[in-house]
N, C-alpha and C positions, 0 to 999 in steps of 0.2 A: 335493503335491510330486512325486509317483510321476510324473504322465503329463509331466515337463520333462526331458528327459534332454540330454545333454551334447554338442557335435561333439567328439567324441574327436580328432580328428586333429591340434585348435588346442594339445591338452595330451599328447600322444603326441610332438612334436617337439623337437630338443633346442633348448635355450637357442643363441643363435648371438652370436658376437662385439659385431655391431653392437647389437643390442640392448644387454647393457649398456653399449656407448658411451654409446647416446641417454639409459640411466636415470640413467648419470653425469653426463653435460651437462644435463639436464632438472633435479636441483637447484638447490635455490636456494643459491649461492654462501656467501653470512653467514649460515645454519644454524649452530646451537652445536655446536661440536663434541665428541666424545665424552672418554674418558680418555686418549687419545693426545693429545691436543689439536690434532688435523690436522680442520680444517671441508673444507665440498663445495668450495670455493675452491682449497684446496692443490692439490687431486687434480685440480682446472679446468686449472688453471694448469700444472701439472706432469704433464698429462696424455701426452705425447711421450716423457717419461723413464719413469714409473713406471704408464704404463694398459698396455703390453703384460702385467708381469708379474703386474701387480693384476686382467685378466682373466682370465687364465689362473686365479688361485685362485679368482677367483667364480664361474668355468664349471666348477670341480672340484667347486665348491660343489652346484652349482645341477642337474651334468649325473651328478653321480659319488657323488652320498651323502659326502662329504666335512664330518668334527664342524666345526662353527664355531661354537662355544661362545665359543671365544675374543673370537670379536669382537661376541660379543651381551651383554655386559655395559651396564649402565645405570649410570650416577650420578646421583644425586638432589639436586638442589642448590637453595638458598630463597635466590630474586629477591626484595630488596626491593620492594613496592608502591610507597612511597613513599620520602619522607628521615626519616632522624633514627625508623626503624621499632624499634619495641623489642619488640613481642606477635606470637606465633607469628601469628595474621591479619592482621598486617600484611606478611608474605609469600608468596610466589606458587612453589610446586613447581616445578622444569621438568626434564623428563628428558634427559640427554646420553647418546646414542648412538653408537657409532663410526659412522662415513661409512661405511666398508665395509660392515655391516650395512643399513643403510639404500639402497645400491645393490641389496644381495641383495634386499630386500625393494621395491625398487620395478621391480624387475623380474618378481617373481612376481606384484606388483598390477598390472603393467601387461599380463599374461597373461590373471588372474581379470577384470579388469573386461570383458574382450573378452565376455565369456559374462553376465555378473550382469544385461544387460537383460533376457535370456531369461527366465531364474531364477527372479528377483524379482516378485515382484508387483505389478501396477502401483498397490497400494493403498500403497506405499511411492517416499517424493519424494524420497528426500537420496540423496549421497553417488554417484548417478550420470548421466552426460554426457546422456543421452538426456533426462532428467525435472528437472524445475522443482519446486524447494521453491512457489512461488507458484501453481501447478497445486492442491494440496490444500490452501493455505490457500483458497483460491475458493472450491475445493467443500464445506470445512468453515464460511465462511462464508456461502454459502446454504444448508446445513443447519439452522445456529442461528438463521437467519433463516426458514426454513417452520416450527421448532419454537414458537417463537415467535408465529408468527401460524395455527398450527392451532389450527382452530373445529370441526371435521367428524369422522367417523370413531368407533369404538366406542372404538379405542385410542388411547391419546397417546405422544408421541414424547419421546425422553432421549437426552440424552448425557451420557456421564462421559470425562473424562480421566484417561488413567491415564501417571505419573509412574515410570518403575524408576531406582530410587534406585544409583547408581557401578556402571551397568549395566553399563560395560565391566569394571568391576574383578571381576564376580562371574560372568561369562562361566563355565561349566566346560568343561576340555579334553575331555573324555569326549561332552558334547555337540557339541562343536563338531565331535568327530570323527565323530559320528551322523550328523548333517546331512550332510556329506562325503560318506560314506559312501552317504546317501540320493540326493542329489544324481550318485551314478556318478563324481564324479571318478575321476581313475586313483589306484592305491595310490602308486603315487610321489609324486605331486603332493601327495595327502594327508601324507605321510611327512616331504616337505620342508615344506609350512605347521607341522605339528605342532614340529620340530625348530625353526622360528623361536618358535612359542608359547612354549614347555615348557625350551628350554636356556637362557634366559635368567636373568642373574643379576643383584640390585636389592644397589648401597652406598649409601650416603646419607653428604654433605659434612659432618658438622658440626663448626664451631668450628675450620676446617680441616681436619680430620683426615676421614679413611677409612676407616668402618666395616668390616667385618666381610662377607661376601656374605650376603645373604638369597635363597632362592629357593624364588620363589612354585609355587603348587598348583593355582593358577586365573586367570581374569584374561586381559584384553589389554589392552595398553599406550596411551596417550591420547599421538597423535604419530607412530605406527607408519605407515608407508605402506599397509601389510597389513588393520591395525587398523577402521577403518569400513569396508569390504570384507566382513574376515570377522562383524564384527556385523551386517550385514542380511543373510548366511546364517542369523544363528541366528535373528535376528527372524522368518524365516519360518520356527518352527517355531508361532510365537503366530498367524501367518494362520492357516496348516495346522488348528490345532486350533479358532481361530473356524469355519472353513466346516466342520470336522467336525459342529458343534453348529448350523449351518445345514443341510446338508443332512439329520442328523436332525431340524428342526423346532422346536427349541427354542431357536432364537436367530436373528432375525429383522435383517434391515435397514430400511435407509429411501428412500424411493423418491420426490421431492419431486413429482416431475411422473408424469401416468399414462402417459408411452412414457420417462421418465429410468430408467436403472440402478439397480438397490440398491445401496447402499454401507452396508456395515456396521461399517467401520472404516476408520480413516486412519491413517498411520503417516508418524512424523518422525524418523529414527534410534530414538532410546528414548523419544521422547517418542507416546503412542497416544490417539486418541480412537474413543471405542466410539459407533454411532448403532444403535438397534433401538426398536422399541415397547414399549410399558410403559403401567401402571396405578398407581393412585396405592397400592394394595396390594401392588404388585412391587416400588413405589422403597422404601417403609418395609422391605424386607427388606436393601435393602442397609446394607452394615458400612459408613458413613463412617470411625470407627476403630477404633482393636485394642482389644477390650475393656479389656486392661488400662489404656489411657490413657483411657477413660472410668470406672476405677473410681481414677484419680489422685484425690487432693484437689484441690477445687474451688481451693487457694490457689495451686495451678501447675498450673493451667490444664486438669483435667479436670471430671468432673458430680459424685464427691463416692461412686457408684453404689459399694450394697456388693457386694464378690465373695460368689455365694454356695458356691462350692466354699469359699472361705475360712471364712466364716461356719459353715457345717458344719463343719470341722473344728474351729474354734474350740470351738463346744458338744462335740463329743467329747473335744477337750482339755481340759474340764469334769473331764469325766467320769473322764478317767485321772490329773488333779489330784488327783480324790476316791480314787482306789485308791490313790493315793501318799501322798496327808495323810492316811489311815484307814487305817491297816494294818490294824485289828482289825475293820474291818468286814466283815460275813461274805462279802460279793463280794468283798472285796481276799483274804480266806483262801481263798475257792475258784479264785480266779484262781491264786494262789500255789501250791497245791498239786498242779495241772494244767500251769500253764505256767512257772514261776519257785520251782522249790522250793529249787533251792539258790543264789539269787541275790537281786540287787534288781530292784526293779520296770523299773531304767533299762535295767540289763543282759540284762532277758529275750529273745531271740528270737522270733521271730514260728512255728517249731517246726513239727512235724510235721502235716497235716491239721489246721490252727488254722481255730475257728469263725472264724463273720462279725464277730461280738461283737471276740472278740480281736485280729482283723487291724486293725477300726476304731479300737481302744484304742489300738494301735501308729502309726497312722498319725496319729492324737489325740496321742500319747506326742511323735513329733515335731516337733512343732509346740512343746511343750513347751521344747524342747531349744533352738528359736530365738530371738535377743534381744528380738525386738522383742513375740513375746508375752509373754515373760517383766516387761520391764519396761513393756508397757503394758496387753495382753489378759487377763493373770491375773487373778481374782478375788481375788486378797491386794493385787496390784497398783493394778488398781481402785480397792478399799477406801481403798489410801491417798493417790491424787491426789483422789478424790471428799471426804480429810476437811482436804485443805491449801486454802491459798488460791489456791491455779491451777485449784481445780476448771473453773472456765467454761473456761480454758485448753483442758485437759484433753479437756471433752468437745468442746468444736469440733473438734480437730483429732486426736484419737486412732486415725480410720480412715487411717491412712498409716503407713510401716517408720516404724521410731527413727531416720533417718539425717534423713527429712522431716518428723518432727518436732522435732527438734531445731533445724534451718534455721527451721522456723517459730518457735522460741520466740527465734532472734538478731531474728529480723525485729520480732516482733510485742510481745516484751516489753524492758523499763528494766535498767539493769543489775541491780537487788536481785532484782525477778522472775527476773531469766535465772540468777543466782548461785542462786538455791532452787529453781528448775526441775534444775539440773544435780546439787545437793548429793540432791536428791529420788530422782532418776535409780541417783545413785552408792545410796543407801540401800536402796532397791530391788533392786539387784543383788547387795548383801551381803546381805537379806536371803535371797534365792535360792539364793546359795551357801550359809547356814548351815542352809538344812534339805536341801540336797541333801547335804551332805558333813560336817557335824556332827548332822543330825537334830535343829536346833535351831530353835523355833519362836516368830512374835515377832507380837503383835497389831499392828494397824493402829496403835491409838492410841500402843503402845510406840515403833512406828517414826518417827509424825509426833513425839513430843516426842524422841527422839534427835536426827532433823533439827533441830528449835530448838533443841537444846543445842548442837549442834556450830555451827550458825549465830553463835550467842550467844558463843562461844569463839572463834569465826574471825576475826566484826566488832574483838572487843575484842583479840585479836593484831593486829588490823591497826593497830588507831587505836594502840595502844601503841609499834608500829613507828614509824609516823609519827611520833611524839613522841623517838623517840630518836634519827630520823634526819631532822632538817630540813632536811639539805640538798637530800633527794628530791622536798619540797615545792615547787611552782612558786608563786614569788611574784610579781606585776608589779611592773614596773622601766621606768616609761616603756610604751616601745610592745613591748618585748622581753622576756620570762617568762624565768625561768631557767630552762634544760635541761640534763639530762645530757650529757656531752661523746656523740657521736653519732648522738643524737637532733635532729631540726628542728622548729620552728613554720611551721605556714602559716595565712595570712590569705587570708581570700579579700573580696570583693563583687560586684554587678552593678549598673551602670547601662542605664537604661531613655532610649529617644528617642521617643517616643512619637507624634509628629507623625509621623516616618519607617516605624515599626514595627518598630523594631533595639533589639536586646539587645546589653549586651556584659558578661560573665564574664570577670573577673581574680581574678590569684592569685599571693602571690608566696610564699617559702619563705625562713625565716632560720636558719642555724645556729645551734648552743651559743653563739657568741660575739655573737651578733647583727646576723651580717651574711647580706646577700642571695647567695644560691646560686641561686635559679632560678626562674621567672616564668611565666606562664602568662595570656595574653589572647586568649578564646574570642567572635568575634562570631559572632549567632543574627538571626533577624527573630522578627517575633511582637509584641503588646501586653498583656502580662499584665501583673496589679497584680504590685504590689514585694517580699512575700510569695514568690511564685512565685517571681519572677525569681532571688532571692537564698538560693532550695533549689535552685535548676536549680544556681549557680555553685558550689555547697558540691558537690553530689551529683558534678559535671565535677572539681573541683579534685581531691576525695577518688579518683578513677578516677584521676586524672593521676598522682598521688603514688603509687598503688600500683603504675602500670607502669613509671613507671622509678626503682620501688625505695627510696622513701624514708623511712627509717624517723620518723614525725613521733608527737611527744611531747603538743602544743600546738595546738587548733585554737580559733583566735578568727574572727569573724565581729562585724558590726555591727547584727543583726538581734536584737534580746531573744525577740521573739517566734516567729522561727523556733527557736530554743535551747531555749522552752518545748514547742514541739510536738514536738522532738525528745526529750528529758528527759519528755515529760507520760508519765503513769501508763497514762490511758486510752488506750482507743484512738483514732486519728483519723480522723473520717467524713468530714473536707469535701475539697474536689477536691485538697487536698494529701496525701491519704495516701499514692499510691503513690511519690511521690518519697520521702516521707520513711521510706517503709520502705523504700526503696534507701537510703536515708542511714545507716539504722539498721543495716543491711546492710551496708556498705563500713567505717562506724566499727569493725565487729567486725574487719577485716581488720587494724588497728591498734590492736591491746589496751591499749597502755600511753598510749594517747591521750586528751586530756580536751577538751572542746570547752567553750567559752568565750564569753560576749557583752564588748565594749568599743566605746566611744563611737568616731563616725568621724573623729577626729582620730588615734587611735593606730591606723585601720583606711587610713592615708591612701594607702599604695603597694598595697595591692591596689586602691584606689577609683580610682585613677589609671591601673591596666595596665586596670581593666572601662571605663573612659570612653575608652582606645585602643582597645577593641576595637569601638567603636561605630565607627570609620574604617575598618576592618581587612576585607578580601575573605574572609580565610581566616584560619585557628587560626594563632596566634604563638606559638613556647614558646624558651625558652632553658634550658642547665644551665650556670653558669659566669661569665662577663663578663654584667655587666649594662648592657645597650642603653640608648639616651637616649629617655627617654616623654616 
């Protein structure tokens, strides 16, 4: 970047009149307007009355260091996607800026762009007049296309894409003012960018109302006139440091033809792709990803891989377990007497010139202190999932927090497993507290038969409840259960066309009284046996129900057999499992819900909206009046 230096003269000159005229007229008219609610239109239009005085304040702005704070406020406000949106993803952010602001600022981009061909690199294609996005996709596809067909050579050739994830959002000001700074601009020029950067203040519309001003730390705005401008300043600070590690030698390009240029990089705004040589020993060095997501549990979606910084501590937390459960052992007495004489083991310090020994016991000692070793990693712990009946449970999925295994046991167990997975949990954790804070100590075998006492006591409060209170009881009445006043039933089915390839998923939903409140007819393509079809319709309904809110008491379906795979004990291995452990999944999201099989005559108004959806282009849903099917 050193040997590009600037015409000083183009950013030495003041701002002059006509210029913001043209930045004013050069918007686009039905631009959203900001919190005054004046768009580039008003200002178009009424430009004879109110542009004298309006330039005047943006040449104070622009020529005179003048705050205009004022007019750089944002409102943040969520465009529906669609119709009838109910989930935060079904909305789209859009930021509102005052007009005024955005004159300022396209007239400082209409100064910077004069210079950025120089600048820039021409290893970067967007965002300016001179260069064609379609220039580097060529030359990025006849790259992947010589890498591809190298035969020759000691070396082989790679490319990696690399992706920066809300790259404008994480921009930092301090850099952008490096670059600046590197690049020569004048201090003023810099002074006015930065003042648009940094004085801006972010509310956000919700439910109508007007938060509060937040103001950001870092960041530029997606919609700024300024905004891609000053992003391919910083992006060359990532060429900059590639040819650093080019001209030292350790990072090489690619040169398809023997008189073609090297290219060792392409750049698309944020988006980069790296070309150099490589061996099949250099690509096994690269991190595809963060260790941490390859030491996930295989069940979401990493290798299962143990951490072993983890792993070591674990075995030290062994260790400072034993100093804790053995006071009278003669290491827990010389620990005691050296580092925790007037305390407990929990409360000692890590103290003056502490051996290696002691520091690792402390760092061990923490780990202690965390939930998820406690209720899973302990060796008391252990003992007691090893002697219940979730043992396999247990050990499949024990290398994850307690937050992910808990998720695994809604997913993967019935409700009586999931009820003594949780009663197990809770036992565990009184245990822990009663020798931390009563010094009170309890075998494996004491704790598992607690667990089935209190189980045995729980079941039988239950079923005695039920007995006193029948009216809790859902009984069938025709096609309609009884439910508590608030609560809904939904039915669901899916019919299959089979000749065409078309699915269609219906659903409808009855109130306490038994009437129709709202409906749901989902066409799909595809030819899957019947099985499928009618866990895809349950797995959609149960999605449907939960985003707009419906508290449902009663799930009947016409399938017996899907009802058993869902209720079955075991696991299930055949091509149905992953829905139905979404099923299994989504029914948790409705506790007091019981799912149900009935023959298809009482299943008749859902069977009816899935045979409309077989005609349907698109999703049909209603809350309210019920449509003629």
């Amino acid at each position: 970047m050193g040997g590009r230096l600037l015409p000083f003269l183009k950013f030495v000159m003041r701002f002059e009149l006509i210029l913001i005229t043209c930045s004013s007229l050069k918007l686009s008219g039905d631009k959203a307007p900001g919190l005054d609610g004046l768009n580039p239109a008003f200002y178009q239009k009424n430009w004879s009355i109110i542009g004298p005085d309006l330039t005047t304040a943006i040449l104070d702005i622009l020529n005179g260091n003048a705050d205009f704070s004022s007019i750089n406020a944002t409102l943040i406000v969520l465009i529906p996607k669609k119709t009838n949106a109910s989930t935060l993803k079904d909305f789209r952010p859009i930021s509102l800026r005052s007009t005024v602001y955005k004159i300022v600022a396209k007239a400082i981009a209409n100064r910077l762009k004069f210079v950025l061909g120089d600048l820039i690199s021409s290893n970067q294609g967007v965002f300016l007049s001179e260069r064609i996005i379609f220039d580097n996709i060529y030359i990025a596809q006849e790259i992947v296309h010589a890498i591809k067909h190298r035969k020759h050579g000691k070396l082989g050739w790679v490319g990696l894409k690399l992706d920066m994830e809300k790259a404008f959002d994480r921009v930092e000001w301090s850099f952008l003012m490096a670059i600046l700074h590197r690049f020569q601009f004048p201090s003023h020029f810099i002074n006015l960018i930065y003042q648009c950067v940094s004085s801006t203040s972010i509310r956000f519309s919700i439910n109508g109302q007007i938060t509060d001003p937040i103001l950001p730390s870092r960041g530029i705005r997606q919609g700024d006139p300024l905004s891609p401008y000053l992003f391919l300043l910083c992006s060359e600070g990532l060429t900059a440091a590639l040819r650093i590690q080019e001209n030292l030698g350790l990072f090489k390009g690619i040169s398809i033809a023997r008189t073609a240029p090297a290219v060792s990089h392409l750049l698309f705004a944020d988006d980069t792709l790296i070309f150099t040589t490589a061996s099949f020993a250099s690509c096994s060095k690269i991190h595809w990803k963060a260790w941490n997501n390859l030491c996930t549990s295989k069940f979401f979606g990493g290798l299962g891989f143990r951490s072993l910084v983890h792993h070591n501590q674990a075995m030290i937390a062994k260790q400072a377990w034993r100093v804790l459960s053995n006071p009278n052992s003669t290491l827990a007495a010389i620990l005691k007497a050296k580092y925790f004489k007037h305390t407990g083991f929990y409360e000692a310090r890590l103290g003056h010139s502490p051996s290696f020994t002691w520091s690792s016991l402390l760092w061990g000692r923490d780990l202690l202190s965390q939930v998820t070793h406690a209720l899973l990693d302990c060796s008391s712990a252990a003992k007691i999932w090893k002697a219940s009946p979730l043992k396999h449970f247990y050990v499949t999925h024990r290398h994850v927090d307690i937050k992910e295994f808990l998720i695994s046991g809604y997913s993967h167990l019935n409700k009586e497993d999931l009820t003594l997975l949780l009663t197990t949990v809770w036992a565990i954790w009184n245990l822990r507290n009663k020798k931390l804070f009563a010094n009170l100590n309890m075998s494996s075998a004491d704790v598992i038969d607690w667990i089935n006492s209190y189980l045995s006591d729980y079941n039988a409060a239950q079923l005695n409840m039920r007995k006193l209170s029948p009216s809790q009881i859902l009984h069938v009445h025709g096609q309609q259960k009884q439910v508590n006043p608030g609560y809904y039933q939904l039915n669901t089915d899916a019919a299959l066309c089979s000749s065409q390839g078309k699915l269609g998923f219906g659903a409808v939903i009855n109130d306490w009284h038994g009437r129709i409140v709202a409906g749901l007819s989902i066409p799909s393509a595809g030819d899957l046996f019947p099985l499928m079809a009618e866990a895809l319709a349950l797995r959609a309904s149960l999605n449907w129900c939960y985003h707009i809110r419906i508290l449902i008491a009663v799930i009947e379906t016409d399938s017996k057999l899907l009802v058993d795979r869902i209720y079955g004990r075991k696991r299930d291995l055949s091509v149905l499992s992953d829905v139905v452990e979404d099923i299994r999944s989504s029914l948790s999201l409705f506790p007091n819900a019981s799912l149900h099989h009935v023959n298809r005559k009482n299943n008749n108004n859902a069977h009816l909206l899935a045979k409309k959806a077989l005609g349907l282009d698109k999703e049909l849903s209603w809350n309210g009046s019920v449509p003629v099917v």
